[in-house]
C-alpha positions in Angstrom: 9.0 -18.7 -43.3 7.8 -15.2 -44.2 4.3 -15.5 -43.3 5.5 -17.1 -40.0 7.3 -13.4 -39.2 4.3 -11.7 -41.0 1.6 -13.3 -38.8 3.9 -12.8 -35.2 4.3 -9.5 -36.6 0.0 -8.6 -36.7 -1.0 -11.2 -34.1 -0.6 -8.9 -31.3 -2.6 -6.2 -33.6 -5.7 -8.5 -34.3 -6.1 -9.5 -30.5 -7.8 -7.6 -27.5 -5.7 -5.1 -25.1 -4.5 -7.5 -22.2 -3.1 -4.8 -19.8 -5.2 -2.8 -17.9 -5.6 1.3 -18.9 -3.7 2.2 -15.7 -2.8 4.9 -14.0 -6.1 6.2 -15.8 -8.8 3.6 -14.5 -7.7 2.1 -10.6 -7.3 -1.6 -11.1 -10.0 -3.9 -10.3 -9.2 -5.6 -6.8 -10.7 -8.3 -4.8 -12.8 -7.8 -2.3 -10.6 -9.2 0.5 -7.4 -7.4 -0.7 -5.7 -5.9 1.8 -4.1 -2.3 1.4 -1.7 -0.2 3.1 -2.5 0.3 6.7 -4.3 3.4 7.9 -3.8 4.8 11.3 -6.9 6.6 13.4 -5.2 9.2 14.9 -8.2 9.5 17.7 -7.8 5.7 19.1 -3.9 5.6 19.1 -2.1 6.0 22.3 1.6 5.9 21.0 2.7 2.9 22.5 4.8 1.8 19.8 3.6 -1.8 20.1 2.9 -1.3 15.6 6.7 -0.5 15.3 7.8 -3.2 17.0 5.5 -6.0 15.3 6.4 -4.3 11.5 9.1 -6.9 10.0 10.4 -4.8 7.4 10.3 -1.3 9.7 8.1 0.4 7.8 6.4 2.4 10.8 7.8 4.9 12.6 6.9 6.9 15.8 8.5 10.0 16.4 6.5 12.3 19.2 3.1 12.4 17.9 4.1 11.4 14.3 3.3 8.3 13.2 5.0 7.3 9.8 4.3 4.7 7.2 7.0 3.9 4.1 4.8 2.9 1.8 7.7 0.8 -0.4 8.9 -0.7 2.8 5.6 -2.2 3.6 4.3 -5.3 2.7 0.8 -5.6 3.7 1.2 -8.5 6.3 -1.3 -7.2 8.6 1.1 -7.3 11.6 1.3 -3.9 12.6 -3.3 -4.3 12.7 -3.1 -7.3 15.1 -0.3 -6.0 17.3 -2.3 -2.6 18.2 -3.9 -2.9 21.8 -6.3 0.2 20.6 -7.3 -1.5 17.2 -5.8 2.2 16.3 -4.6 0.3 12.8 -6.7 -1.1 9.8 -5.7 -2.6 6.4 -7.1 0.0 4.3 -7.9 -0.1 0.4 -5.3 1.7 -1.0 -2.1 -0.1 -2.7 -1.2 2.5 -5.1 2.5 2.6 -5.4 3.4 4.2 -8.4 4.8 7.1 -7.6 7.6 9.7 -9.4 9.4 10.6 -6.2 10.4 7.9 -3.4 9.4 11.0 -1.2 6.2 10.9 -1.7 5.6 6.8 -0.5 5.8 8.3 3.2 2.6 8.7 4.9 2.4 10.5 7.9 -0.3 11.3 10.5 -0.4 12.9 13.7 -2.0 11.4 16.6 -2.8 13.1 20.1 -3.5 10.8 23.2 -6.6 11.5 24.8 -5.9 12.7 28.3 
């Protein structure tokens, strides 16, 4: 019995790390994983048609702010196929980790082009 809570005790010692060094190193991510979606701000023309498709309302358009909660979304893709423009791409980025809820809203201003 007390080599059985000796050897649970230095098991975890002898073996390999199995977490990955983050926040240091970005973690290693497929090549089809999709990211948080990225707005160009010279295609959009405001029509809202992103806020509507966004199940969880994560996108907002207020004048010619667009906003993105970053914890509200959930990387579904719908706001992409909804935009008439094809102002809206799945990006790369997924990084959530963040030390004030604040800072998980992304906003960009877009200008319709007369």
């Amino acid at each position: 019995m007390p080599f059985d809570v000796l050897e649970r005790f230095l098991r975890p010692l002898r073996s390999r790390r199995v977490t990955s060094p983050y926040p240091a190193q970005a973690p290693d991510l497929p090549p089809a994983a999709r990211g948080l979606p990225e707005l160009d701000p010279v295609r959009c023309t405001g029509d809202a048609a992103c806020v509507a498709a966004c199940p969880t309302g994560a996108i907002k358009l207020a004048g010619s702010v667009w906003s993105l909660n970053a914890g509200a979304c959930i990387l579904c893709g719908a706001c992409a196929r909804a935009c008439p423009e094809d102002a809206i791409r799945l990006g790369h980025q997924i990084e959530l980790a963040v030390r004030d809820p604040a800072d998980l809203t992304i906003e960009r201003e877009w200008r319709a082009v007369p």
